[in-house]
SEZA-167880 format. One line per field, with one value per atom (N, C-alpha, C): residue number from 1; x, y, z; residue in one letter; atom name. Coordinates in steps of 0.001 Angstrom, whole numbers, plus 524288, in hexadecimal, padded with zeros to 5 digits. Layout:
BEGIN
num = (NUM, ...)
xx = (X, ...)
yy = (Y, ...)
zz = (Z, ...)
residuo = (a, ...)
atomo = (CA, ...)
This chain:
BEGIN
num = (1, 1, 1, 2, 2, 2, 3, 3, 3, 4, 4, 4, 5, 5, 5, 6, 6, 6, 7, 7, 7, 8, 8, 8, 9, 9, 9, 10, 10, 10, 11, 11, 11, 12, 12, 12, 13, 13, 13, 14, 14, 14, 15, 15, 15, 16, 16, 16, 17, 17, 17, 18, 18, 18, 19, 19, 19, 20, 20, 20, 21, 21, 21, 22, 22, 22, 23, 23, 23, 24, 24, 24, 25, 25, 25, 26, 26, 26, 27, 27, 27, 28, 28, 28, 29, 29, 29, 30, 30, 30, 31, 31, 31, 32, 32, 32, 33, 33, 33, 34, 34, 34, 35, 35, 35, 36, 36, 36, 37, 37, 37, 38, 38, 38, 39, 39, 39, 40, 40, 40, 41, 41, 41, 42, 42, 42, 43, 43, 43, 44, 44, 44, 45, 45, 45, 46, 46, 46, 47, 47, 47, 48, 48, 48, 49, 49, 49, 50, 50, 50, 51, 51, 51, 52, 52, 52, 53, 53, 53, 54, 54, 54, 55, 55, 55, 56, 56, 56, 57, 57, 57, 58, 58, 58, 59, 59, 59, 60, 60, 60, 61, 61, 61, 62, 62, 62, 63, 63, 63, 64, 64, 64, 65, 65, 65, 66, 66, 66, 67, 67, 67, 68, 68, 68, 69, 69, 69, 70, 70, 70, 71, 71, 71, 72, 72, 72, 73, 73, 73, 74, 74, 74, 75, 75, 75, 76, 76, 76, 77, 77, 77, 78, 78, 78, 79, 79, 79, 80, 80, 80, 81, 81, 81, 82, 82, 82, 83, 83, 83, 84, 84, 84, 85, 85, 85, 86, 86, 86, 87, 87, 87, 88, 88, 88, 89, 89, 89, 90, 90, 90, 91, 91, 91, 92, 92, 92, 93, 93, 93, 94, 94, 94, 95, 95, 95, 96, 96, 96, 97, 97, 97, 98, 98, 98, 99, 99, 99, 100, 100, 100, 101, 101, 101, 102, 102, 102, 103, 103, 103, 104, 104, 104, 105, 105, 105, 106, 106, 106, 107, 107, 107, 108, 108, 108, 109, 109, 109, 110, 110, 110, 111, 111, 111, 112, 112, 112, 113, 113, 113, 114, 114, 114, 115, 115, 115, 116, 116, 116, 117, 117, 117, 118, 118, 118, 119, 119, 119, 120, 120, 120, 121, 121, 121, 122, 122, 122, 123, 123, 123, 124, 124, 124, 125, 125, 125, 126, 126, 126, 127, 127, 127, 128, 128, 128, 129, 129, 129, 130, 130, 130, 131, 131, 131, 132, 132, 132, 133, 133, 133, 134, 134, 134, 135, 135, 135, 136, 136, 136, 137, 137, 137, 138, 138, 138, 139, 139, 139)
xx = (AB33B, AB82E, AB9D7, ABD71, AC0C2, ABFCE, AC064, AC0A6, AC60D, AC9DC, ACDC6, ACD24, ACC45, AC9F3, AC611, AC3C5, ABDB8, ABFC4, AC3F7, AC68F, AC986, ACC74, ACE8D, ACD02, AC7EC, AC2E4, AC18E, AC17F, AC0B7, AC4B8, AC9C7, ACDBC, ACE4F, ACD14, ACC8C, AC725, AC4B1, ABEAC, AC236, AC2B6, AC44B, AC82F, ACC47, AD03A, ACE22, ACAE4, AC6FA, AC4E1, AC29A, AC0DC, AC38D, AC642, ACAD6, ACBDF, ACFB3, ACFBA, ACCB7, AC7F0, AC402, AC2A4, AC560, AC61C, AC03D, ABC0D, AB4C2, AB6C2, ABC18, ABB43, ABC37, ABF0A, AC09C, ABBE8, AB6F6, AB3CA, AAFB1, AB0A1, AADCB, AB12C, AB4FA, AB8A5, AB83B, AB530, AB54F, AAF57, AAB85, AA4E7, AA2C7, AA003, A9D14, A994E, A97DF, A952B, A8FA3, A8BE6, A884B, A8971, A8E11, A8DC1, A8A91, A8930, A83DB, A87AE, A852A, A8755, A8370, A8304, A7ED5, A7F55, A823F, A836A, A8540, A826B, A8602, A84B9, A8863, A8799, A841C, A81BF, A7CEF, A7B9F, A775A, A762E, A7980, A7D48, A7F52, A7D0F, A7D0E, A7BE7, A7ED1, A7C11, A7E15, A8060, A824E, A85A0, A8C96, A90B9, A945E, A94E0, A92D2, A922A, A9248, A8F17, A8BFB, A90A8, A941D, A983D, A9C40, A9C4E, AA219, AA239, A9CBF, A9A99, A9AB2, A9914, A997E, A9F56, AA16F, AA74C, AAADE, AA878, AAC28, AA9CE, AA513, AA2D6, AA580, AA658, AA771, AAEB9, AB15C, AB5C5, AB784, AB307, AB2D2, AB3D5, AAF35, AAF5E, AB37B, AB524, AB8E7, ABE48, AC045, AC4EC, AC8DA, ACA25, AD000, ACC53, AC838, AC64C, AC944, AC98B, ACBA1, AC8BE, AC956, AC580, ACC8F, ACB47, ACF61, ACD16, ACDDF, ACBA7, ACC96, ACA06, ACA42, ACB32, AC5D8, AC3A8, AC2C1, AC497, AC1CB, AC0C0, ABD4F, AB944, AB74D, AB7D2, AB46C, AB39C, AAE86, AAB3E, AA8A7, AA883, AA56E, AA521, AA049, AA041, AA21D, AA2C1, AA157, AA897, AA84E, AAC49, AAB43, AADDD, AAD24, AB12E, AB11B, AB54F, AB253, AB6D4, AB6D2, AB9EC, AB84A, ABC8D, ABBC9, ABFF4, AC001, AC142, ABE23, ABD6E, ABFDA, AC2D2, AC402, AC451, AC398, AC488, AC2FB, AC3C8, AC357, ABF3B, ABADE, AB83E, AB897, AB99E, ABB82, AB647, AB3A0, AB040, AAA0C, AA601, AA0FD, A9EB7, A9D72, A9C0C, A95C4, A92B8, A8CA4, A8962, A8B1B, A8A42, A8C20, A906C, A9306, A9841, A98BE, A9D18, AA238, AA6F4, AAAB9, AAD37, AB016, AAF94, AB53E, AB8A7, ABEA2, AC072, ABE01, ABFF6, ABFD9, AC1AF, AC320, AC050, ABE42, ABB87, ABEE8, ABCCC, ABE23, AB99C, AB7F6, AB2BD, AB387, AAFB0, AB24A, AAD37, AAD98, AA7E8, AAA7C, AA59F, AA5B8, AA2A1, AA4C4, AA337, AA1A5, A9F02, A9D0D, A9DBC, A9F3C, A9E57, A9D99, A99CA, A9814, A9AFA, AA07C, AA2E3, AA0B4, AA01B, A9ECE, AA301, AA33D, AA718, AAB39, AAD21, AB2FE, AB244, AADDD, AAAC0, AA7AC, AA8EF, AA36D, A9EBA, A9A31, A9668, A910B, A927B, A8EEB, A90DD, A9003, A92B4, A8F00, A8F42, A8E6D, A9313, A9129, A94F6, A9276, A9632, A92AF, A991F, A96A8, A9B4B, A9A8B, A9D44, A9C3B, A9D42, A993B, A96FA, A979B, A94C6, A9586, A9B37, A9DB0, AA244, AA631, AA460, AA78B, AA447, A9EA4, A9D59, A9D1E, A9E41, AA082, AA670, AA947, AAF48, AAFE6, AABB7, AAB8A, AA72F, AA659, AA47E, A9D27, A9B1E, A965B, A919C, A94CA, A907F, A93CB, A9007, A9307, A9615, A97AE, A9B1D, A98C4, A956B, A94A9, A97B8, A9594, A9930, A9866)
yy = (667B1, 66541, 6615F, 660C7, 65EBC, 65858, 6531B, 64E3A, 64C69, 650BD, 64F8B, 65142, 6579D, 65AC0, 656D3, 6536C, 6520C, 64C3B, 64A32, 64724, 6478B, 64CFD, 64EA0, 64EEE, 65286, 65237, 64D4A, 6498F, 6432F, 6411B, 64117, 6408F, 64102, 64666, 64C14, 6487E, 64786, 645B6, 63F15, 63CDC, 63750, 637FB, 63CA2, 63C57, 63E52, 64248, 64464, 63FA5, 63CA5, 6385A, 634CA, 634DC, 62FC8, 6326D, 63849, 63A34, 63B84, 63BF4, 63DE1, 64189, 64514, 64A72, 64C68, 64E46, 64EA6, 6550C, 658AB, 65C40, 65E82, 65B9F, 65A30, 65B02, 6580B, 65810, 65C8C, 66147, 66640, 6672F, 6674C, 66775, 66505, 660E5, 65DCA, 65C7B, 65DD4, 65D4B, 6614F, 66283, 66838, 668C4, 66E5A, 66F47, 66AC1, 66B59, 667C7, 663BE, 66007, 65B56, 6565B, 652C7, 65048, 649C1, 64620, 64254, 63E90, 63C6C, 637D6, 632F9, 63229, 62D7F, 62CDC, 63312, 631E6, 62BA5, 62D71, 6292D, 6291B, 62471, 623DF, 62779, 62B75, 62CEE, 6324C, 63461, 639BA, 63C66, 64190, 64550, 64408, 6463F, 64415, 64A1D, 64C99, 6515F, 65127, 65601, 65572, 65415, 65794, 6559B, 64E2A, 64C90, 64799, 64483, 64522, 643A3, 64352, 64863, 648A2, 64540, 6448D, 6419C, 63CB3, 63A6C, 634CC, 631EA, 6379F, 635CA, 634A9, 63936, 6388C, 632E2, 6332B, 62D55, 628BF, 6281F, 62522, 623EE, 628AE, 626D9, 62687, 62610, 62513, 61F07, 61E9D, 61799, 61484, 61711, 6168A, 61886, 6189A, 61DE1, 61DD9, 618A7, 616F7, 61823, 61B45, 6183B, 61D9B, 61AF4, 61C0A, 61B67, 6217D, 61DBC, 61DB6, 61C07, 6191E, 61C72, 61FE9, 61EE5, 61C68, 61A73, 6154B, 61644, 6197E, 61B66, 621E5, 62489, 62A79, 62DA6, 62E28, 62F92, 6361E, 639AE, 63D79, 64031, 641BB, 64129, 6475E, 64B07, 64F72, 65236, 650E8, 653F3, 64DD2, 64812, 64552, 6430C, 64153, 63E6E, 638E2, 634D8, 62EC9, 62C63, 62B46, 626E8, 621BB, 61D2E, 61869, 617B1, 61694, 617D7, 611C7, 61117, 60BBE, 60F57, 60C3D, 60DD7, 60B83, 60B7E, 60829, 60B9B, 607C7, 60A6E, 605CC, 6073A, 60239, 60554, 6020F, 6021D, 603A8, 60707, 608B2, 60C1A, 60D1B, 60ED0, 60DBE, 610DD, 60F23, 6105C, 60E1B, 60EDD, 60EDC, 61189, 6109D, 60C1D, 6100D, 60AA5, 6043C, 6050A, 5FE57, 601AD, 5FEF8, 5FE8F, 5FE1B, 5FEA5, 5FCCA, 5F8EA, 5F72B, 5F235, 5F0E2, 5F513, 5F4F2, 5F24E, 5F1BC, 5EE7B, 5F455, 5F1FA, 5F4DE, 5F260, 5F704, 5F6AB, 5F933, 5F76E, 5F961, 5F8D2, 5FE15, 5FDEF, 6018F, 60139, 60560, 606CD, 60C51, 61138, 614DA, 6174C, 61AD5, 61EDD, 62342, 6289A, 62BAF, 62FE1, 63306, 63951, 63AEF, 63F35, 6435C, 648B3, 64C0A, 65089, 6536C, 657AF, 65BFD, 66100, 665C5, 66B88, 66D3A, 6717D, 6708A, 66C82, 66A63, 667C1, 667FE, 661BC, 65DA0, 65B98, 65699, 657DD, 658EF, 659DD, 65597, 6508A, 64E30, 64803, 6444A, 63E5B, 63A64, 636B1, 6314C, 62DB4, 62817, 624B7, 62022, 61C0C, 615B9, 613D3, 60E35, 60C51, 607CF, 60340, 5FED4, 5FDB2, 5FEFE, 5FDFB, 5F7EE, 5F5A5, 5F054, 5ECF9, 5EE6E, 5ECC8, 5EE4F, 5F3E6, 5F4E7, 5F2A4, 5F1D3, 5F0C5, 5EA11, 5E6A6, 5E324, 5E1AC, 5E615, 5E5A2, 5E768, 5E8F0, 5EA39, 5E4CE, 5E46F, 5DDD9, 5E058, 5E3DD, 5E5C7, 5E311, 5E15E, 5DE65, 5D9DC, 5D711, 5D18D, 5CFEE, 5CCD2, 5CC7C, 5C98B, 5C9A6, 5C657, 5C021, 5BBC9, 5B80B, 5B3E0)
zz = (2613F, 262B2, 25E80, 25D81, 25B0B, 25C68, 25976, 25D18, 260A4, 25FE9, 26275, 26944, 2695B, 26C81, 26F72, 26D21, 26EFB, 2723B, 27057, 2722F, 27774, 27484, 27B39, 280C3, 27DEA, 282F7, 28418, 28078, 282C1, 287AA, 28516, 287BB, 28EEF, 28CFE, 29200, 296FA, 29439, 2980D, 2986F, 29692, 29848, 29BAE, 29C47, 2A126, 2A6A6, 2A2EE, 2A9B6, 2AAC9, 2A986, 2AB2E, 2ADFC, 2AC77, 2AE18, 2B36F, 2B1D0, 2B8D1, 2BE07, 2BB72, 2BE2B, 2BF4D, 2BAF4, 2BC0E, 2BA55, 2BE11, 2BCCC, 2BBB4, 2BC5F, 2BB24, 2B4F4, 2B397, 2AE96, 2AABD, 2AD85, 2A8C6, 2A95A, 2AB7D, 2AAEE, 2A4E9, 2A569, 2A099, 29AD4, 29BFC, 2977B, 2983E, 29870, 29902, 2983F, 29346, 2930E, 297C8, 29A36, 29E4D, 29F8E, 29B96, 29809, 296A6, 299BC, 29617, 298EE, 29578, 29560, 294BC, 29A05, 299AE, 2978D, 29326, 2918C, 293C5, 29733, 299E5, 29EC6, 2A2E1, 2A6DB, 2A9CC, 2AFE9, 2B235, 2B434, 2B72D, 2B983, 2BCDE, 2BE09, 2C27B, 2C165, 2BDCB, 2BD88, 2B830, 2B920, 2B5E9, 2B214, 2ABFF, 2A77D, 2A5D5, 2AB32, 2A9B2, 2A9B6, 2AAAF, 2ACF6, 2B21C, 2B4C2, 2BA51, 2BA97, 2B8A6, 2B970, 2B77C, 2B355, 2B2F7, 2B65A, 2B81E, 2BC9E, 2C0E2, 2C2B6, 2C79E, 2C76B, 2C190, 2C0FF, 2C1CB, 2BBD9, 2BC98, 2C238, 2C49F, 2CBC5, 2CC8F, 2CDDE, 2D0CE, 2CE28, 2C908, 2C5D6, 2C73A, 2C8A2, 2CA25, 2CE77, 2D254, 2D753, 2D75F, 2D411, 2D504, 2CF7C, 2CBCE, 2CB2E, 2C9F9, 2CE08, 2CE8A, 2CB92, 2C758, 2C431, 2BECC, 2BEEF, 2B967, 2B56B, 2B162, 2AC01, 2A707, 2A2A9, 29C12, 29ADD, 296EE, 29208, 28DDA, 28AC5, 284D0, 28052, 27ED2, 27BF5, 27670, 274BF, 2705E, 2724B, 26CEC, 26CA5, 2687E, 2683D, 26323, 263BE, 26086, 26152, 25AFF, 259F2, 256A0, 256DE, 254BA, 254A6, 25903, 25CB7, 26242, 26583, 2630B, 26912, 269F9, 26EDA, 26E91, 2716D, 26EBF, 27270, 27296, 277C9, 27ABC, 27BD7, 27B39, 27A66, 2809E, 285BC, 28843, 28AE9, 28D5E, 2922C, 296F7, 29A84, 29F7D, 2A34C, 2A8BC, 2AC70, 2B2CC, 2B4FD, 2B965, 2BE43, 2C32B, 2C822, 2C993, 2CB8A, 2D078, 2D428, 2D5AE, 2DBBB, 2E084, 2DEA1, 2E1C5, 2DEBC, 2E2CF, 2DEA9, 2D999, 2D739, 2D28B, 2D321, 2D023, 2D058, 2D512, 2D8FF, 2DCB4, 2DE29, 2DB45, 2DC69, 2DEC8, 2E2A2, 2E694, 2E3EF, 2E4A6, 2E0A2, 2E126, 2DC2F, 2DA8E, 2DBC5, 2DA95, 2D9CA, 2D4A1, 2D19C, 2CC38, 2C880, 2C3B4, 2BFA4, 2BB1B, 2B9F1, 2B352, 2AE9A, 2AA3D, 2A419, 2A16B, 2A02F, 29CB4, 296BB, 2938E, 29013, 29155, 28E72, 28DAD, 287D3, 286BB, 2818C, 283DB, 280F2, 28324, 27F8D, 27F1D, 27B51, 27DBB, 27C64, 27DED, 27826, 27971, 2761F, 277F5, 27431, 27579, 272D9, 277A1, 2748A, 276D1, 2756F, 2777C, 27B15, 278D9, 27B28, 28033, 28200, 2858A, 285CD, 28984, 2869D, 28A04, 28508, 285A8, 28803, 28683, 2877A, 285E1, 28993, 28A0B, 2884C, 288A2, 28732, 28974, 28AAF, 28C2F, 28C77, 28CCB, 28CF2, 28FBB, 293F3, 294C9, 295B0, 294F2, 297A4, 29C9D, 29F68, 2A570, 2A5DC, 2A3C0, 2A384, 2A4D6, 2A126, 2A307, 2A6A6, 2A719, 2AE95, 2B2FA, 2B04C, 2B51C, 2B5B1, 2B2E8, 2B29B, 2B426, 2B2EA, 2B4CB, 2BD1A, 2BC77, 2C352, 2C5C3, 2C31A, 2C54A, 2C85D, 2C45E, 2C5A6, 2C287, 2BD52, 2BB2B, 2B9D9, 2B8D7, 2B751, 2AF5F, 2AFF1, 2AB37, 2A710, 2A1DB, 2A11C, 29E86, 29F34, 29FEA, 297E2)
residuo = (x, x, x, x, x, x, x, x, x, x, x, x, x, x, x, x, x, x, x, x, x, x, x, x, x, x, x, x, x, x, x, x, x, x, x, x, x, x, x, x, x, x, x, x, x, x, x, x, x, x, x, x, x, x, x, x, x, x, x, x, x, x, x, x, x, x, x, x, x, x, x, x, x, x, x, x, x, x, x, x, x, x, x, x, x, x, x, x, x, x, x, x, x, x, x, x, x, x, x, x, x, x, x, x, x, x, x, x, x, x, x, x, x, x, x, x, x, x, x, x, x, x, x, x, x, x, x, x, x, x, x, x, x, x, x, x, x, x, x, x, x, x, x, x, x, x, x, x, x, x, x, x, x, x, x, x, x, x, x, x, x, x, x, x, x, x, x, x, x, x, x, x, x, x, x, x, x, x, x, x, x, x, x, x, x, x, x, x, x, x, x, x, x, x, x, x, x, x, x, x, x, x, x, x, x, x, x, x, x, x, x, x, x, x, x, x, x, x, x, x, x, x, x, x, x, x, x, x, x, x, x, x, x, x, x, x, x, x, x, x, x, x, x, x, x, x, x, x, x, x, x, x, x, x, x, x, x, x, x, x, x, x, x, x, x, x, x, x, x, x, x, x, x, x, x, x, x, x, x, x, x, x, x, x, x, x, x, x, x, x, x, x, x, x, x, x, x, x, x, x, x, x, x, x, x, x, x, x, x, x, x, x, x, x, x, x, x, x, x, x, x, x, x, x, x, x, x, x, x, x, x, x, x, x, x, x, x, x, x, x, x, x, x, x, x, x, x, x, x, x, x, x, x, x, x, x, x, x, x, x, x, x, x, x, x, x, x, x, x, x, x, x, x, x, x, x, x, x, x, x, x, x, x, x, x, x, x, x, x, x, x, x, x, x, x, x, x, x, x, x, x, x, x, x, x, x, x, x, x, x, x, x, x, x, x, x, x)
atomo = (N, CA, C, N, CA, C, N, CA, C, N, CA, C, N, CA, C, N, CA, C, N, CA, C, N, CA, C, N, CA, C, N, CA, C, N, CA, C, N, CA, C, N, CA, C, N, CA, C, N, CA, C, N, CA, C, N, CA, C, N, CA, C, N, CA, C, N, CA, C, N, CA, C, N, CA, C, N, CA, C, N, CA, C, N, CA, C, N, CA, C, N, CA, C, N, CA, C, N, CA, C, N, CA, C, N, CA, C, N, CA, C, N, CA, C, N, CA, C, N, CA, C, N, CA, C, N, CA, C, N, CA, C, N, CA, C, N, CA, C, N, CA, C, N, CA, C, N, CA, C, N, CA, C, N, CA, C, N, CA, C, N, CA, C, N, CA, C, N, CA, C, N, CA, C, N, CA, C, N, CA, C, N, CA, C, N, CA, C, N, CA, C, N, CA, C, N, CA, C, N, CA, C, N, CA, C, N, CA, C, N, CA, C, N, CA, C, N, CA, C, N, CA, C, N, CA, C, N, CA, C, N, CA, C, N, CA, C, N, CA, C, N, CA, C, N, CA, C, N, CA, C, N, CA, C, N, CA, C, N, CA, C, N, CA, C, N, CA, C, N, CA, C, N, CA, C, N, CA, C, N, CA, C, N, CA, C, N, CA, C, N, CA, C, N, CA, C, N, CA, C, N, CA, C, N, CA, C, N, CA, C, N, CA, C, N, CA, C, N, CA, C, N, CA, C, N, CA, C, N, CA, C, N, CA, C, N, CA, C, N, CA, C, N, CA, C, N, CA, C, N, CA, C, N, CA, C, N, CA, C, N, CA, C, N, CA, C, N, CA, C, N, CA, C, N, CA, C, N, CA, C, N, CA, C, N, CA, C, N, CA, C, N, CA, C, N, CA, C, N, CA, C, N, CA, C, N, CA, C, N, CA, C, N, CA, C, N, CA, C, N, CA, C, N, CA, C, N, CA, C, N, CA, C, N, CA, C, N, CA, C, N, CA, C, N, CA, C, N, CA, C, N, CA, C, N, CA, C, N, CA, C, N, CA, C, N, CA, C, N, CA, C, N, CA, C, N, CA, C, N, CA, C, N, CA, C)
């Protein structure tokens, strides 16, 4: 793929995301694709993705990425993205909060035959979970 192409497919997965559309990403996830970072407690497959993602916009139902930054390089592509979304239901066992976070995260993903084959991600937890009043601020 091309880095434009590889972009698109970026594009393409950050709106499924945003809508919640979990069918979207049979479309955009090779059969085999391999999450290096799922979420706690889910398969580091597609499946394990779709499931997090639902649960994930269960408890937050407004949430949105931004892309910030976008980079793609040979097979990989990376987003620079900001994150937001309210509290509205549970999250990893905490009750909800009703507040609203802004976090950023970076993404990696490894494209092979016009899907993404295999992820990476990092996010600052810290500071959403500081903006929901879960950890404290330091002073």
């Amino acid at each position: 793929m091309s880095p434009e192409d590889s972009k698109v497919l970026g594009r393409r997965l950050v709106d499924a995301i945003n809508a919640g559309n979990v069918t979207a990403l049979d479309e955009l996830f090779a059969p085999g694709y391999v999450d290096r970072n799922p979420f706690p407690g889910a398969t580091p497959d597609r499946a394990g993705f779709k499931q997090s993602l639902t649960k994930f916009r269960v408890a937050f139902p407004d949430f949105r990425y931004t892309i910030e930054d976008e980079v793609a390089v040979g097979d990989k592509l990376v987003h620079r993205l900001t994150a937001r979304g309210t509290q509205k239901g549970e999250f990893q066992g905490v009750p909800a909060t009703g507040k609203q976070a802004t976090w950023s995260e970076i993404h990696i993903g490894r494209i092979a035959d016009g899907k993404v084959a295999e992820h990476w991600g990092i996010g600052d937890q810290m500071a959403m979970m500081q903006q929901l009043e879960l950890a404290s601020t330091p002073k």
